[in-house]
KOLDORO-793126 format. One record per residue (C-alpha): residue in three letters; residue number from 0; y, x, z. Coordinates in pm, whole numbers, plus 50000, padded with zeros to 5 digits. Each point is the difference from the previous one (the first is absolute). Layout:
BEGIN
  residu  num      y      x      z
     ala  NUM      Y      X      Z
...
***
This chain:
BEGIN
  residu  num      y      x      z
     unk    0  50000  50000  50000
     unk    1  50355  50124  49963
     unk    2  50220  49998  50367
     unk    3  50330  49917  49843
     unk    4  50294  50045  50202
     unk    5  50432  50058  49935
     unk    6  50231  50228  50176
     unk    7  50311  50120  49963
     unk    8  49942  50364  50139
     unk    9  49648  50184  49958
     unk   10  49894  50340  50087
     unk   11  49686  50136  49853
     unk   12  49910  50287  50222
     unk   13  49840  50285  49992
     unk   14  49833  49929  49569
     unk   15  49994  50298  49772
     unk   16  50226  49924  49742
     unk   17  49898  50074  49651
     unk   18  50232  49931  49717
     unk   19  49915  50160  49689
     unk   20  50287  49916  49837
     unk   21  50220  50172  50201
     unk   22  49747  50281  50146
     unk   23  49976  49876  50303
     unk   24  49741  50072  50264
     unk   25  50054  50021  50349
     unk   26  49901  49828  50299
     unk   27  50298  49831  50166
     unk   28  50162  49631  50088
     unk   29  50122  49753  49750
     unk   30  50248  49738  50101
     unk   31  50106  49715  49835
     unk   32  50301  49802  50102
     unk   33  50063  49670  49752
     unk   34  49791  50040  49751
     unk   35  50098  50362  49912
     unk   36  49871  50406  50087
     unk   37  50200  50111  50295
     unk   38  50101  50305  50176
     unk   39  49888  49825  50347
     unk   40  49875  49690  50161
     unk   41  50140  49837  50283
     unk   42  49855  49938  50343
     unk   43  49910  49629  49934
     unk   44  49810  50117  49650
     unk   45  49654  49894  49983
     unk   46  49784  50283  50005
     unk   47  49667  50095  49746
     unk   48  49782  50244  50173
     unk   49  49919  50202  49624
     unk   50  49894  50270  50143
     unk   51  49688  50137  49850
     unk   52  50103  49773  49704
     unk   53  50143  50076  49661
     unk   54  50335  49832  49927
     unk   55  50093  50021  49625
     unk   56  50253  49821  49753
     unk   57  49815  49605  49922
     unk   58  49721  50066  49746
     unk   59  50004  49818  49667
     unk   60  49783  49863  49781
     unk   61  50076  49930  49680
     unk   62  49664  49796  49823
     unk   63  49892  49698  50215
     unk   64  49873  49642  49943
     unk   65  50162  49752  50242
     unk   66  49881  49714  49829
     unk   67  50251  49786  50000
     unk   68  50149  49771  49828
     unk   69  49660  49834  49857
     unk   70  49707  50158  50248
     unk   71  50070  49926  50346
     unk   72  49637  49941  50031
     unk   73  49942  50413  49922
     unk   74  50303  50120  50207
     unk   75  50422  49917  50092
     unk   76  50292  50158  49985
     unk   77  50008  49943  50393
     unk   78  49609  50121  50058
     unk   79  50038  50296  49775
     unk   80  50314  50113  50145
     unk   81  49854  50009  50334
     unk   82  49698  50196  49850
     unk   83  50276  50257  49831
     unk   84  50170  50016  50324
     unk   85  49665  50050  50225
     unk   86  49951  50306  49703
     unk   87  50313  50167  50063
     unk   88  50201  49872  49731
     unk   89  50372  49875  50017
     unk   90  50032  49918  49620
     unk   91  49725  49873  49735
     unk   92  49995  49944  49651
     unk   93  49847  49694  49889
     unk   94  49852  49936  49686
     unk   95  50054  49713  49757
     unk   96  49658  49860  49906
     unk   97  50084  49717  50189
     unk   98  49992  49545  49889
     unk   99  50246  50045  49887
     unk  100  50067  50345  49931
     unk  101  50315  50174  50069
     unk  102  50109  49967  49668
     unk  103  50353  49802  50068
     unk  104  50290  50077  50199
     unk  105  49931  49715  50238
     unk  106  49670  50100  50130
     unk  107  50153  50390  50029
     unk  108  50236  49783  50264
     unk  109  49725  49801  50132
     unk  110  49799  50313  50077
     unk  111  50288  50208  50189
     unk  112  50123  49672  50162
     unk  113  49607  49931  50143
     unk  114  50000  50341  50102
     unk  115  50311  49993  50182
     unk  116  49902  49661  50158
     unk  117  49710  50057  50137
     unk  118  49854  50398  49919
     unk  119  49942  50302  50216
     unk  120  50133  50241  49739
     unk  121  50229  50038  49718
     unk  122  49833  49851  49662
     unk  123  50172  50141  49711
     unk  124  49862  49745  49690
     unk  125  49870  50217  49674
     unk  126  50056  49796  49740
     unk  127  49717  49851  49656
     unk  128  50115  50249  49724
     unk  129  49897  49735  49776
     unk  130  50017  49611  50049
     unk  131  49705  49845  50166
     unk  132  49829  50322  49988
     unk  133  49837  49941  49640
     unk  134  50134  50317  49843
     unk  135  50195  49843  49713
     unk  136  50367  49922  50105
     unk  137  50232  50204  50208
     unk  138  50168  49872  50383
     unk  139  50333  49994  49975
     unk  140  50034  50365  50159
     unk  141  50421  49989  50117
     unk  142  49966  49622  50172
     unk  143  49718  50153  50192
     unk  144  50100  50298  50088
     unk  145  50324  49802  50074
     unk  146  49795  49752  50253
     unk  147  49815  50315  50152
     unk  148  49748  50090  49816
     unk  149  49890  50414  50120
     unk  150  49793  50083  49686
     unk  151  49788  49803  49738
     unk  152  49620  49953  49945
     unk  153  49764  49780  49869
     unk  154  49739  50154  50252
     unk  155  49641  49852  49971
     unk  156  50048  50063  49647
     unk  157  50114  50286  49764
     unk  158  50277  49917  49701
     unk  159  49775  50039  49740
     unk  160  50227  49938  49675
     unk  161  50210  50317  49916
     unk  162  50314  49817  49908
     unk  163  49980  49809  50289
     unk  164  49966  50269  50218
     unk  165  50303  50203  49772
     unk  166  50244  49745  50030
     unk  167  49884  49988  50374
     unk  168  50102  50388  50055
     unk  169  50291  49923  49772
     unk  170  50124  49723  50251
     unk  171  49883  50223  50344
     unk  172  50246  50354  49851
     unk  173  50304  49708  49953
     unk  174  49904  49864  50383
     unk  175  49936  50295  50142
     unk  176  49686  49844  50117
     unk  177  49663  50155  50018
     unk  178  49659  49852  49849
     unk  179  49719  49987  50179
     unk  180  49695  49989  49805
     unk  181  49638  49878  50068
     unk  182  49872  50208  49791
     unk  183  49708  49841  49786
     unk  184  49908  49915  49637
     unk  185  49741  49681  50020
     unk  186  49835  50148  49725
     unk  187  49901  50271  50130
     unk  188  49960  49880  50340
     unk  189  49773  49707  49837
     unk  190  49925  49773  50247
     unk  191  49887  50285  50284
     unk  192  49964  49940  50398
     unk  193  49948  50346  50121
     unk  194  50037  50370  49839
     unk  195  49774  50086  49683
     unk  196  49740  50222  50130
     unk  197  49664  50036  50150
     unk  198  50073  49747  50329
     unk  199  50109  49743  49728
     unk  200  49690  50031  49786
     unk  201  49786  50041  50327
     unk  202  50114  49661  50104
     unk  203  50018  49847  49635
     unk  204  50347  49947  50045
     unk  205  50275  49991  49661
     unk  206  50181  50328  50094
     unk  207  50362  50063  49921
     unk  208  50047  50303  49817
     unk  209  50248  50239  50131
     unk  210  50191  50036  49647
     unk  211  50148  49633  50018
     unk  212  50212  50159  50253
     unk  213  50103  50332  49877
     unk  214  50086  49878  49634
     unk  215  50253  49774  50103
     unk  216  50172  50267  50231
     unk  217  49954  50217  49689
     unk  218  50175  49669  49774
     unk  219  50251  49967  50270
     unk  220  50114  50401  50040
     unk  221  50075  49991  49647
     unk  222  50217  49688  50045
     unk  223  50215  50178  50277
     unk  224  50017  50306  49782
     unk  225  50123  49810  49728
     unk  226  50266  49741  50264
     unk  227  50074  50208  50281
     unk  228  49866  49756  50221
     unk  229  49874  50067  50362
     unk  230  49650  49946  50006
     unk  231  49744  49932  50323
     unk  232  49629  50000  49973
     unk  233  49889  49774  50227
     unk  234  49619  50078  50239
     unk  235  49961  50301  49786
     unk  236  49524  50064  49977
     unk  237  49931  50220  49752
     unk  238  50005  50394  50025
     unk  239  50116  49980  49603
     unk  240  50296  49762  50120
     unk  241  50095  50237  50230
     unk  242  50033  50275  49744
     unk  243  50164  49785  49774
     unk  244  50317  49963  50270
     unk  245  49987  50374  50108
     unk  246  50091  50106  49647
     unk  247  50219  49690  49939
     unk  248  50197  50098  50276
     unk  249  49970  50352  49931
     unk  250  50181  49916  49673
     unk  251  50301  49870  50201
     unk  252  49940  49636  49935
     unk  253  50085  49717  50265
     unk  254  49643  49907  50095
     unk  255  49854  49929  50358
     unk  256  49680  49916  50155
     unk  257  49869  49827  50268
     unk  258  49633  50007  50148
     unk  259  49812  49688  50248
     unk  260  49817  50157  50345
     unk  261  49668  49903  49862
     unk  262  50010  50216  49698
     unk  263  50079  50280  50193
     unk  264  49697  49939  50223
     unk  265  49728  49813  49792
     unk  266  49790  50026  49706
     unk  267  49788  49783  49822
     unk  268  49681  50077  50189
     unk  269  50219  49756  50253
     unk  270  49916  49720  49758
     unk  271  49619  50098  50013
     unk  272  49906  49712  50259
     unk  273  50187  49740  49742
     unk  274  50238  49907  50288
     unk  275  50303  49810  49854
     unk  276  50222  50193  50256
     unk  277  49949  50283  49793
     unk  278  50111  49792  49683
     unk  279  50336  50218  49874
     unk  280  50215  49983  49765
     unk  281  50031  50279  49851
     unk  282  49659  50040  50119
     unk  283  49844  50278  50228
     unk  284  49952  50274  49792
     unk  285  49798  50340  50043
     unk  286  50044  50304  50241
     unk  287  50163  50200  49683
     unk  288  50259  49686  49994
     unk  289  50064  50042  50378
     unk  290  50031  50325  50041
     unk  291  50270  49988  49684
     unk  292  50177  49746  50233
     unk  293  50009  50197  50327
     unk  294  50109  50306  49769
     unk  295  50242  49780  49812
     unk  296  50198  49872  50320
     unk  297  49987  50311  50205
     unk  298  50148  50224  49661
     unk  299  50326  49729  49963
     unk  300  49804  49849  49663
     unk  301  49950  49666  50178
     unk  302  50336  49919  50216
     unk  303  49839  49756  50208
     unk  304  49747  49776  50203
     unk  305  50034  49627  49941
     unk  306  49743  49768  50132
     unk  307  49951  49767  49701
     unk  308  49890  49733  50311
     unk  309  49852  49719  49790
     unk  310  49856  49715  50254
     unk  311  49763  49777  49915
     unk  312  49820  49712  50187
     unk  313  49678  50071  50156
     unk  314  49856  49746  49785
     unk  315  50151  50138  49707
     unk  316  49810  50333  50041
     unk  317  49698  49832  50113
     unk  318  49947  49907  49639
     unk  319  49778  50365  49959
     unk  320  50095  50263  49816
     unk  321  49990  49934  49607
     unk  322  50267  49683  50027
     unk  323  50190  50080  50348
     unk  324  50340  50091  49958
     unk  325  50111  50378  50064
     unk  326  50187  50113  50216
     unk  327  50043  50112  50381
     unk  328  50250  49920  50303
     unk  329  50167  50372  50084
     unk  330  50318  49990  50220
     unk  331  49833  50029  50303
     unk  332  49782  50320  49908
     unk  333  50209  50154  49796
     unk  334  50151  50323  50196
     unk  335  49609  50033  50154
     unk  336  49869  49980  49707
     unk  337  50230  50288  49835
     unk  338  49953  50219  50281
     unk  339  49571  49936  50023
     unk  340  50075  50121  49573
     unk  341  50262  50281  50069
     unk  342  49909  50134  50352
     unk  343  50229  50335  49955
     unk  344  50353  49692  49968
     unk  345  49897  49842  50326
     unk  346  49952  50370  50165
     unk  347  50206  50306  49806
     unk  348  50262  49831  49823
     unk  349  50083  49669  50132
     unk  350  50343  49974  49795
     unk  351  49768  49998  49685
     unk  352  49850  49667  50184
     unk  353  50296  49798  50039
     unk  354  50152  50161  49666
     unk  355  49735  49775  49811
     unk  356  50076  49700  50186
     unk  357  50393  50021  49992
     unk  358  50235  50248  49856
     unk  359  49741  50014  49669
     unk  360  49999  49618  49963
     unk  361  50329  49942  50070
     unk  362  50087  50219  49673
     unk  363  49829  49835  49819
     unk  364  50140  49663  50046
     unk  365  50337  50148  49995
     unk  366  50038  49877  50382
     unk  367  50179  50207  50261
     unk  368  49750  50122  50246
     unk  369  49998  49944  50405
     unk  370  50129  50288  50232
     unk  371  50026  50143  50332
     unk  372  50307  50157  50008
     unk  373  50327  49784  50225
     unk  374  50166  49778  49859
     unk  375  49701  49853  49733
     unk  376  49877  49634  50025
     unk  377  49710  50018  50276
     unk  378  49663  49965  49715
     unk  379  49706  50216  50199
     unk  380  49685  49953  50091
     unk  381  49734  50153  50228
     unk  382  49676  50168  49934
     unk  383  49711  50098  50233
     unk  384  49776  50240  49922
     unk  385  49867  50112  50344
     unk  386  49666  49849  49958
     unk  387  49799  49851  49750
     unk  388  49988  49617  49971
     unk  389  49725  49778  49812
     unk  390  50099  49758  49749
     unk  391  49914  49613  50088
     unk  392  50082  49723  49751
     unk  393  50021  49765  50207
     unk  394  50322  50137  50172
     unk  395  50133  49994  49684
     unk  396  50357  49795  49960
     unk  397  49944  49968  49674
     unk  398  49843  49671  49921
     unk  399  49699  50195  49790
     unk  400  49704  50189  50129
     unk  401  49955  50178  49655
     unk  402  49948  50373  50114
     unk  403  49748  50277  49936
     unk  404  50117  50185  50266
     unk  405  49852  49757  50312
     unk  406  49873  50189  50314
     unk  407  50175  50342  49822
     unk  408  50144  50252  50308
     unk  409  50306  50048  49821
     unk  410  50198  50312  50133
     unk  411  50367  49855  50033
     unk  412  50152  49655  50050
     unk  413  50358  49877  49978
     unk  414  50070  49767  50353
     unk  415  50339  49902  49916
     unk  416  50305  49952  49786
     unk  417  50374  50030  50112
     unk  418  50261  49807  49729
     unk  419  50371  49973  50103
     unk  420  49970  49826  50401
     unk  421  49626  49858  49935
     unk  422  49727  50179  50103
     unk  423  49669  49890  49959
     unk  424  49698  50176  50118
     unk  425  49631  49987  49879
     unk  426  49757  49876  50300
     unk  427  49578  50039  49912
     unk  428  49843  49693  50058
***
């Protein structure tokens, strides 16, 4: 549950500060007097033992699924708020594959509105790059960017036509917006549930070969060669894809990448038992792919973790693993997660941690980035990483269960958020 409480004066004492942004690392107090960093805290402040715990700028993630509007059933903007908040996170990015999707100016308000009404972080709305999602007719890219949109994406699905997806870069450079592509051609990917390889033909399952995603980011680096246009490859897999944005960006062109938890952690020998919580998309791919991952993010090649938390009902994934939908619920296991993959961030180099969770996503959206020195807007939040901690789903304040990652000791664990005067902190149980 999250203890939320408001107060004009706080002092977290005793944390060690970490702030990669400004190269910050020290063990020391941190007060906050209305809403913003201050030099001290007076008497009456109310006090946050951190000692022991990390205290860094509020992590961000910048691929989720809050479900709403169309699929309260799967998750809400208040439920998946809480979830990003019990995971550390003061901001989220939510995607528009949504009934209906955020195609239109009006739901962009609806969204940050719903958010504002009733969330436990800042939402920050990406936009449909085209209407509807079908690939055929550009958003209206200015109206949305006007009403808030923080990138676009058609995410679940990959632009597919090349003038649709020229005229999209074409519209991003004029924005200044970013695309953020689910990188896919269907006719590659043909119909597969689970990576094209020996657990797929072990099970008899259609596997999803690994070129339908590195052909479009191939397609799509010529595009921002040719426009100009900033470029983000969304839940990068493949060791190829990884390649193909070292040398892009190598080149000097405006291209980012982002990776999920899971593929830094699992391959497809995960899907071996055929359990639908193991059902990706991309899909789990091999240790080769993994590895290319872990040596992706920790080389600057990949900017970022982003959950890509995609709830689904219980019954929905209860449907077995050929027709169940893909997808897992991440906010809460995120940081765990990265530092169980990358035990040398949670231990040597901590700043490279909380890089990939805030100053490297806040780039790429373009969005100024939390900080601990006086005088910012109070956006923090705590870690613990003093002893390991074992994942249970049924904690979860998400409304899905979806996770491959039950009974996992996980090595760190955020146990609360501070945002302006509210200060909300994660309780097990």
């Amino acid at each position: 549950m999250l203890n939320v409480t408001s107060h004009r004066a706080i002092l977290i004492r005793g944390g060690r500060i970490i702030d990669p942004g400004l190269r910050r690392d020290e063990t020391a107090d941190l007060a906050v007097v209305e809403g913003r960093i201050a030099a001290a805290a007076p008497q009456a402040a109310q006090v946050i033992d951190a000692a022991g715990l990390i205290v860094c700028p509020g992590l961000m993630d910048i691929h989720v699924h809050l479900r709403e509007p169309g699929h309260a059933h799967k998750e809400t903007i208040a439920s998946g708020t809480a979830a990003a908040a019990a995971g550390g996170f003061t901001f989220v990015a939510c995607m528009p594959n949504t009934n209906p999707a955020i195609d239109e100016p009006q739901v962009v308000r609806w969204v940050i509105e719903e958010a504002a009404r009733v969330g436990h972080c800042t939402v920050g709305p990406v936009a449909a790059i085209t209407r509807g999602r079908a690939g055929k007719q550009l958003t209206d890219f200015p109206a949305l960017r006007e009403a808030g949109a923080v990138a676009f994406s058609d995410d679940g699905v990959g632009v597919e036509d090349d003038v649709v997806m020229r005229a999209a870069f074409e519209s991003a450079s004029r924005t200044g917006a970013v695309l953020i592509q689910h990188c896919e051609f269907n006719t590659i990917s043909a119909g597969g549930v689970m990576h094209l390889g020996e657990v797929s033909r072990r099970l008899g399952l259609p596997g999803l070969d690994p070129r339908s995603e590195e052909a479009m980011i191939e397609r799509d680096l010529d595009l921002c060669r040719a426009t100009g246009g900033r470029y983000h490859v969304a839940h990068i897999s493949t060791r190829r894809a990884v390649e193909l944005v070292r040398a892009a960006k190598a080149e000097g062109l405006p291209v980012t990448a982002e990776v999920t938890p899971h593929h830094l952690i699992l391959t497809h020998e995960a899907c071996g038992a055929a359990d639908p919580n193991s059902k990706m998309h991309p899909p789990l791919r091999t240790t080769n792919d993994v590895q290319a991952c872990r040596e992706g993010l920790q080389d600057g090649t990949i900017d970022c973790v982003a959950t890509d938390h995609a709830p689904h009902a219980a019954s929905e994934k209860a449907r077995g693993f050929l027709t169940a939908p893909p997808g897992v619920v991440g906010l809460e296991t995120a940081v765990g997660v990265t530092a169980k993959a990358i035990p040398e961030a949670a231990t040597a180099d901590w700043s490279a941690l909380i890089r990939w969770f805030t100053v490297n996503p806040a780039r790429v959206l373009s969005l100024a980035c939390p900080h601990t020195d006086v005088g910012s807007f109070a956006n923090l939040t705590l870690l613990d990483a003093r002893e390991r901690w074992t994942v249970d789903s049924a904690s979860f304040l998400s409304q899905a269960r979806n996770t491959p990652f039950q009974s996992w000791e996980l090595p760190v664990r955020a146990v609360g958020t501070v945002v302006g005067e509210q200060v909300r902190l994660s309780i097990p149980g």
